[in-house]
C-alpha atoms as an extended CHARMM CRD file, in Angstrom:
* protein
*
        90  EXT
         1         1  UNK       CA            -40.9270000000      -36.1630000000       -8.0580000000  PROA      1               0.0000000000
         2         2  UNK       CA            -39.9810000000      -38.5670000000      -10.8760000000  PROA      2               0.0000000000
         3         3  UNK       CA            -40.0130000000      -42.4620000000       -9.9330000000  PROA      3               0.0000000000
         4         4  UNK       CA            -36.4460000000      -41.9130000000      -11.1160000000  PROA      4               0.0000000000
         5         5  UNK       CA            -35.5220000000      -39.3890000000       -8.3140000000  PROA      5               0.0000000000
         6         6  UNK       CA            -37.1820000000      -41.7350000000       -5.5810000000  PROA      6               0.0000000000
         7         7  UNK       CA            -35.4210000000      -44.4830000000       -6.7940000000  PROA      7               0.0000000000
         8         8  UNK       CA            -32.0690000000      -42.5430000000       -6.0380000000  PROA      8               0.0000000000
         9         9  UNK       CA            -33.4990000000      -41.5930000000       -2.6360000000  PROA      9               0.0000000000
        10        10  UNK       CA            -34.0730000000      -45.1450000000       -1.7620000000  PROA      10              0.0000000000
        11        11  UNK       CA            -30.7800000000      -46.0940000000       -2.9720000000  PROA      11              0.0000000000
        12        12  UNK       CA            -28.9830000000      -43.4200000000       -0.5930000000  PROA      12              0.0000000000
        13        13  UNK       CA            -30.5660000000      -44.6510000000        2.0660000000  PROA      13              0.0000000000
        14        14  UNK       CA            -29.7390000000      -48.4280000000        1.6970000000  PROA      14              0.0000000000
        15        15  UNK       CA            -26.1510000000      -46.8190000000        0.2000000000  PROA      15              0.0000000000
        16        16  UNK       CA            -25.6330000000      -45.6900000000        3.5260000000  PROA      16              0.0000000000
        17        17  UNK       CA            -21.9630000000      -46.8490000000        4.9950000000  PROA      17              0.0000000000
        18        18  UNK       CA            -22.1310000000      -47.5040000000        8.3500000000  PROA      18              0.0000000000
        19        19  UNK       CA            -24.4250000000      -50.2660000000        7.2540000000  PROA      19              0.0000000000
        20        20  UNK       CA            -21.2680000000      -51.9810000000        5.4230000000  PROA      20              0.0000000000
        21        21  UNK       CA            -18.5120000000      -53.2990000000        7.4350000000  PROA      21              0.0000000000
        22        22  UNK       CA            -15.8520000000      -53.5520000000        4.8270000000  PROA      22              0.0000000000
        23        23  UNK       CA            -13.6380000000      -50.7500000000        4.3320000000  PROA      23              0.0000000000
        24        24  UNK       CA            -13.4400000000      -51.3660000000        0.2970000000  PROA      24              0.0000000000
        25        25  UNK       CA            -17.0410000000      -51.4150000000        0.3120000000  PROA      25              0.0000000000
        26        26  UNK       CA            -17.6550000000      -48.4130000000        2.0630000000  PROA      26              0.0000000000
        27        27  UNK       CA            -15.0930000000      -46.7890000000       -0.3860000000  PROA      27              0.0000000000
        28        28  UNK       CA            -17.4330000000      -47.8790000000       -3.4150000000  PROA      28              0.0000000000
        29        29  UNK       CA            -20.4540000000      -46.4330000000       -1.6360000000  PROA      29              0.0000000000
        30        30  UNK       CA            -18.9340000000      -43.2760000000       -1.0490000000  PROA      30              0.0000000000
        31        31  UNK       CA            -18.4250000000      -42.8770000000       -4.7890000000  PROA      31              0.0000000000
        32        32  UNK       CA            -21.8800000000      -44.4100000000       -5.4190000000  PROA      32              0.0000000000
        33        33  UNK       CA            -23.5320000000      -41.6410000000       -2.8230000000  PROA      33              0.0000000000
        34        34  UNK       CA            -21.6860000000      -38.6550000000       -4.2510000000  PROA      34              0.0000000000
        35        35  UNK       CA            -22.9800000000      -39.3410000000       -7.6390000000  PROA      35              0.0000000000
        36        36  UNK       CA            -26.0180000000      -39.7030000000       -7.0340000000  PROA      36              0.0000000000
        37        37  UNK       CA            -26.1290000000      -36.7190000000       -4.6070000000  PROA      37              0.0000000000
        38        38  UNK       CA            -24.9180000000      -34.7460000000       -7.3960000000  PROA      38              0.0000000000
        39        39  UNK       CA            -27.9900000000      -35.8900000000       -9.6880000000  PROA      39              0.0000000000
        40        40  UNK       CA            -30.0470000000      -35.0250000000       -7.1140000000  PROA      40              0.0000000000
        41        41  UNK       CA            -28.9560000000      -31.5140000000       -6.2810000000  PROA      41              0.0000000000
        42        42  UNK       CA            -29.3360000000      -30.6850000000      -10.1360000000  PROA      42              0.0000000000
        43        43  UNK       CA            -33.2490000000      -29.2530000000      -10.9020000000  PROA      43              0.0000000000
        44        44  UNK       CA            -35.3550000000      -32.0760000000      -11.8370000000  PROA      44              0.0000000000
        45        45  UNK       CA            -36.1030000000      -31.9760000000      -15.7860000000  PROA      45              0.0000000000
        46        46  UNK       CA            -39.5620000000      -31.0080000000      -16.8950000000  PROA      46              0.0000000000
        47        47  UNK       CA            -40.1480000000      -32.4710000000      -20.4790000000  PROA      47              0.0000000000
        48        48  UNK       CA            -41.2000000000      -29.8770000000      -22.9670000000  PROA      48              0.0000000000
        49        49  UNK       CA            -45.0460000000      -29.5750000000      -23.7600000000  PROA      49              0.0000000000
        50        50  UNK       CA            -45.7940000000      -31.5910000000      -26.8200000000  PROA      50              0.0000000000
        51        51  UNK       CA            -48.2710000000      -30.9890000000      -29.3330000000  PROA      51              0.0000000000
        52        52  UNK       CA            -50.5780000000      -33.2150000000      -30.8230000000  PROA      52              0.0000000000
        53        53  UNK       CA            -50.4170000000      -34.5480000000      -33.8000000000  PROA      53              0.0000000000
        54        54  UNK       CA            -52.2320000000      -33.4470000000      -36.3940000000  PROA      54              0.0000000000
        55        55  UNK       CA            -54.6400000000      -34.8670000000      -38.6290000000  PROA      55              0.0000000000
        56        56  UNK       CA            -52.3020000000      -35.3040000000      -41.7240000000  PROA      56              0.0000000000
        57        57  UNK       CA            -49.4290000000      -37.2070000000      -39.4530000000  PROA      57              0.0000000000
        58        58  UNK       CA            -52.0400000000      -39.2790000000      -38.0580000000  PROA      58              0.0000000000
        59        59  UNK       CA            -53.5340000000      -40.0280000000      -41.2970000000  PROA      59              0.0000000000
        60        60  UNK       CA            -49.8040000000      -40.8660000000      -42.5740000000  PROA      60              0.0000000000
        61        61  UNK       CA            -49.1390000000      -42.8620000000      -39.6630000000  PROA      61              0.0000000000
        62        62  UNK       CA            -52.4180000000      -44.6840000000      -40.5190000000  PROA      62              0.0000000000
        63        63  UNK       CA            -51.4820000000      -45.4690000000      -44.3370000000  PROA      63              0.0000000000
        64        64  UNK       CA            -47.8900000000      -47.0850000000      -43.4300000000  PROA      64              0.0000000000
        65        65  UNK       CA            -48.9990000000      -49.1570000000      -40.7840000000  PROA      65              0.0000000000
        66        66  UNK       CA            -48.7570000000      -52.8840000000      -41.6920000000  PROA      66              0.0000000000
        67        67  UNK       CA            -51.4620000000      -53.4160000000      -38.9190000000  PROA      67              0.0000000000
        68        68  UNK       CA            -53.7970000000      -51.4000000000      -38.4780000000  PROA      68              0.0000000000
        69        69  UNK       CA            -57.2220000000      -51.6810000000      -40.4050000000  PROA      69              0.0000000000
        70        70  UNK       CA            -59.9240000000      -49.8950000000      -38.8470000000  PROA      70              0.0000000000
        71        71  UNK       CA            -58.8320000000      -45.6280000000      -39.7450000000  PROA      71              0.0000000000
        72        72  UNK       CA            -61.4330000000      -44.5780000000      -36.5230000000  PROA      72              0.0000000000
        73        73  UNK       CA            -59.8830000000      -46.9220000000      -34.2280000000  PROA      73              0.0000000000
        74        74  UNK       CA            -56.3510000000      -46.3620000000      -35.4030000000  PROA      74              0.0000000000
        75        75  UNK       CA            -57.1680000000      -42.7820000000      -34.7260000000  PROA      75              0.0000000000
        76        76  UNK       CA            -58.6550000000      -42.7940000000      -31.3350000000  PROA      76              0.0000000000
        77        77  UNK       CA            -55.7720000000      -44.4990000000      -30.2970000000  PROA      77              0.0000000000
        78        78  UNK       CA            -53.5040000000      -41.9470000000      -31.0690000000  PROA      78              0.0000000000
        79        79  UNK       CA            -55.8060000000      -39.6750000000      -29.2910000000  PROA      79              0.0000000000
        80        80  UNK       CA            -56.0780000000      -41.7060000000      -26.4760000000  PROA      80              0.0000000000
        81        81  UNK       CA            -52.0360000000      -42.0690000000      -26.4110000000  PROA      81              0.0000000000
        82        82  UNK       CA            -51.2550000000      -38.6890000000      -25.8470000000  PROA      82              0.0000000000
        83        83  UNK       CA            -53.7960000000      -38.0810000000      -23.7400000000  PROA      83              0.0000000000
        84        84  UNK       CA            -52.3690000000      -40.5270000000      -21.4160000000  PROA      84              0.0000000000
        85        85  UNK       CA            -48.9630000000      -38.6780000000      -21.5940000000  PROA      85              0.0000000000
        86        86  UNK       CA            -50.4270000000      -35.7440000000      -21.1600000000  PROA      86              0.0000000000
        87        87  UNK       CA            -49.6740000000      -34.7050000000      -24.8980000000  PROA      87              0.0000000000
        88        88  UNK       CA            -52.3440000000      -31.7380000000      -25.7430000000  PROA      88              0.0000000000
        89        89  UNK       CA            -54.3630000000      -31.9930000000      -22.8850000000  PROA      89              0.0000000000
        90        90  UNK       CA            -55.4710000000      -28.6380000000      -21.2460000000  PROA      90              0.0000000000
């Protein structure tokens, strides 16, 4: 589960009415708690696997970087990007 989705599960819980006195309040939360009860009940989204880049955009990105200077570092970086969001990893 996304932090997203926990986030909304945490919220229902403190969204809960009978911990609000006020009539117009509870009115709000009920609105509040459908919604979100809706996004949860919809299947949780699964990004689409991404494929690395390949050596000519890396290269590119390389070339019109203002900042970078050092082509192996610049590229290991990339690599090490995606690997830490899961981009081409097996």
């Amino acid at each position: 589960m996304n932090k997203e989705r926990e986030l909304l599960l945490v919220a229902l819980d403190f969204l809960n009415p009978s911990r609000w006195l006020d009539p117009a309040d509870q009115h709000v939360l009920n609105i509040l708690t459908r919604d979100i009860e809706e996004i949860l009940a919809q299947p949780e989204h699964i990004p689409d696997e991404r494929e690395p880049l390949d050596d000519r955009e890396i290269s590119h990105g390389f070339r019109i970087s203002k900042k970078a200077i050092h082509a192996e570092s610049f590229w290991m970086g990339v690599r090490f990007a995606e690997k830490a969001h899961g981009i081409g990893v097996e």
